[in-house]
N, C-alpha and C positions, 0 to 999 in steps of 0.2 A: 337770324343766323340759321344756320344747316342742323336739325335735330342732333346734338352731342348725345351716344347711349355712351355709360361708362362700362368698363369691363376691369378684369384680373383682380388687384388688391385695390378694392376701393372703401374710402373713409367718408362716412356720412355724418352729419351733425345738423344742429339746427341754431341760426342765432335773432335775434332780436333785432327789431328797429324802432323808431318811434311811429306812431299811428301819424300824420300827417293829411290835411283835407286842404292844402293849397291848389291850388288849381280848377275848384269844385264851387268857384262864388259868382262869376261875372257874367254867364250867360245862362244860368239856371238859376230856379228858386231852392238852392241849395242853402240849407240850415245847418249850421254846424251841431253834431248833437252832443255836444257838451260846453261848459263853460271855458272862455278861453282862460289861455297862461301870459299872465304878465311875463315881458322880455325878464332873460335871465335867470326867471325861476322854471320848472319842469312841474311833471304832473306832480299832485298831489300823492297819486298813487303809488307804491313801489311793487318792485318786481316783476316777475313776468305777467301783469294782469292784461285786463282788456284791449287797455288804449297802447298794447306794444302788437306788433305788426312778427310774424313766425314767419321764419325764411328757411327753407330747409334745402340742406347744400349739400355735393357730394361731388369729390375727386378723385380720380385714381392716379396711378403710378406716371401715366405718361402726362399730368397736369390737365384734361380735357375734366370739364367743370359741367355741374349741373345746382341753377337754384332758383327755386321755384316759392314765392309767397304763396306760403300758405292758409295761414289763419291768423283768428286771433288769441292771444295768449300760447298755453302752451298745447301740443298740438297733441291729438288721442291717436291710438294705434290707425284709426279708418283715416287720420289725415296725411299721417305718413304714406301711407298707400295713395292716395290722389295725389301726393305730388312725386312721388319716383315710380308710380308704375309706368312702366317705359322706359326707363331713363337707363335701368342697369342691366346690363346684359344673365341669362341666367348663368348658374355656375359660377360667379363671380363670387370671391370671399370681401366680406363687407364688414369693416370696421367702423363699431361706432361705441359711444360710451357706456355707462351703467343699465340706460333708457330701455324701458319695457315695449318702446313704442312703437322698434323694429324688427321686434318679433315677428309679430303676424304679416308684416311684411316679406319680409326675407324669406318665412315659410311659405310664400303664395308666392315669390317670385323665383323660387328652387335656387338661394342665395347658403352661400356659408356662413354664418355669422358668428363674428368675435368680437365678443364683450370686455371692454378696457375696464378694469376700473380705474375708477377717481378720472380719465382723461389722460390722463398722462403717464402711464404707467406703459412700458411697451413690454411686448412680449413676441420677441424675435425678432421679427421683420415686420412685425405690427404693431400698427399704431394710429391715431389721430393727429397730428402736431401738422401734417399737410393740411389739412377742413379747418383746423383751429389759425392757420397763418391766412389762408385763403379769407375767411372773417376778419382778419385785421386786418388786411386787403381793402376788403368791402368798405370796413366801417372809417379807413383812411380815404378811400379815392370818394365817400362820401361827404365827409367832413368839409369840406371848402365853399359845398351848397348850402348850409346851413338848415339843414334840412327839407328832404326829399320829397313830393306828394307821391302819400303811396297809391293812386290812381296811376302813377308813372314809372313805380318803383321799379318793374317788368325790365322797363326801357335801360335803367340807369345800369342794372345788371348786367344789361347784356353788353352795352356800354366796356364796361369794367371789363368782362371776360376777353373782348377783343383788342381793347387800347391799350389798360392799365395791369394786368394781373399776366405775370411773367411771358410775356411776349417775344423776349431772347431775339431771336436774326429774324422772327419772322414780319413780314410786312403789313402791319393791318389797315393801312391806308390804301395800300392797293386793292387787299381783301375788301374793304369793302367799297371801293367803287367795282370792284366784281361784282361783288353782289347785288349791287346799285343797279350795275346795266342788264344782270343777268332777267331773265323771264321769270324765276320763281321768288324772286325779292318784292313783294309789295310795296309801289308807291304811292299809295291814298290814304294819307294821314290822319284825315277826318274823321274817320272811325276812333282814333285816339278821346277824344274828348267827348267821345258819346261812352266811355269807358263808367263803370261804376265807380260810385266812390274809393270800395274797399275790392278791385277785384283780387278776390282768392278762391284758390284748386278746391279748397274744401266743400266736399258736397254736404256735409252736412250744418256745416253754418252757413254757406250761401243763403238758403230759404232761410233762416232767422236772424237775419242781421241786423231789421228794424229792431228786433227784442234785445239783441245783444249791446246795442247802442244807444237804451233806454236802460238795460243796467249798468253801462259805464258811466252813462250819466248819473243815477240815483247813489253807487259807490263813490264817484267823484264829491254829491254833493256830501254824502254818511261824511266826505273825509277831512273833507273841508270843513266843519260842523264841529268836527271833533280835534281838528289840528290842535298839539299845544302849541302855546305860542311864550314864545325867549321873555320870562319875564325879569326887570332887571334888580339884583338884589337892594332893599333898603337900608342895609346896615351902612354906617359912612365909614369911609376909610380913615378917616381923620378924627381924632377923640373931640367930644364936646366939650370946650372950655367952659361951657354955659352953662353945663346942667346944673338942675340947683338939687343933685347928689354928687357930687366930685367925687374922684378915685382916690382914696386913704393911701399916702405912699407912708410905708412903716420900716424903718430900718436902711434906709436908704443911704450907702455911705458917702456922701458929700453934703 
């Protein structure tokens, strides 16, 4: 698609996906670098740790969307900056939550920045609850794949921003056989699957990814190791007629 820059009152945030390495097994000697999840269960791990995939979003008033995978886990001031520099025009007042992480952005991209607390709290004409619906968005028009490989995740985004995510009169099937036939739409796909595993904007986890994914693994196993597990109580529900102590009934009126 055509680079989207956002401008005027724009709301940025960041959400989560699951780490995904589907697509990465049939014609390479690709290893998955942690133990797999039996169907049904999720990772061991909680929260925003390793094996979650950072998608950093941001919309303004007129719905023109920008989201960019970022990293993994949660993302430092330098990664906000790799994935919206460019994206926001300057001058533009930029709404986002409590996060320390759009500081240093905002200040290098000569941005206004107002600080929500809690997410949901608006003050005036500002707010977040656009960036936060835009994520239920995402995490709906995903839901049906059963999960995404993030080697692809780029693709399904953009997907979403043109098909699925408030499209109102306008035509996106036309849009994008435009684009289709247009000279600056690239048609050689091949390049897709020579993609890295994890590709993310982050310059500074880029070079260390092998290490990063040798700790999700050794965390994985710590948690695994240490799972408690549902033990089931041995008391019986049902009194022992048997024991050779019986229960004294004293005063019993019948």
């Amino acid at each position: 698609m055509p680079k989207t820059v956002l401008d005027g009152i724009t709301e940025a945030d960041e959400t989560y996906l699951e780490l995904s390495f589907k697509g990465n097994h049939s014609r390479s000697q690709f290893k998955i670098p942690r133990e797999t999840h039996k169907r049904g269960h999720s990772s061991v791990q909680r929260g925003h740790s390793l094996n979650k995939v950072c998608v950093v979003t941001g919309i303004d008033r007129e719905s023109d969307t920008v989201s960019v995978v970022s990293n993994l886990g949660v993302p430092t001031k330098r990664d906000i900056q790799d994935a919206l520099t460019g994206e926001v025009e300057p001058k533009t007042v930029l709404c986002t939550d409590m996060s320390s992480s759009y500081q240093q952005f905002a200040k290098q991209a000569e941005l206004s920045l107002i600080r929500l607390k809690g997410g949901k709290v608006k003050r005036g004409i500002y707010h977040i609850q656009s960036v936060n619906q835009y994520h239920r968005s995402i995490k709906e028009f995903l839901r049906p794949f059963h999960g995404v490989a993030t080697k692809y995740l780029s693709n399904y985004l953009t997907w979403h921003r043109l098909f699925a995510f408030r499209v109102g009169k306008r035509q996106p099937i036309e849009e994008a056989s435009w684009l289709l036939d247009s000279e600056t739409c690239p048609t050689v796909t091949r390049t897709l699957s020579e993609r890295p595993a994890i590709p993310i904007s982050s310059t500074t986890q880029r070079p260390k990814l092998n290490e990063l994914m040798k700790q999700m693994v050794e965390k994985e196993r710590y948690a695994r190791a240490h799972l408690k597990k549902n033990v089931r109580p041995t008391t019986k529900s049902t009194p022992d007629w048997d024991s050779p102590t019986p229960e004294l009934f004293e005063d019993v009126p019948f």
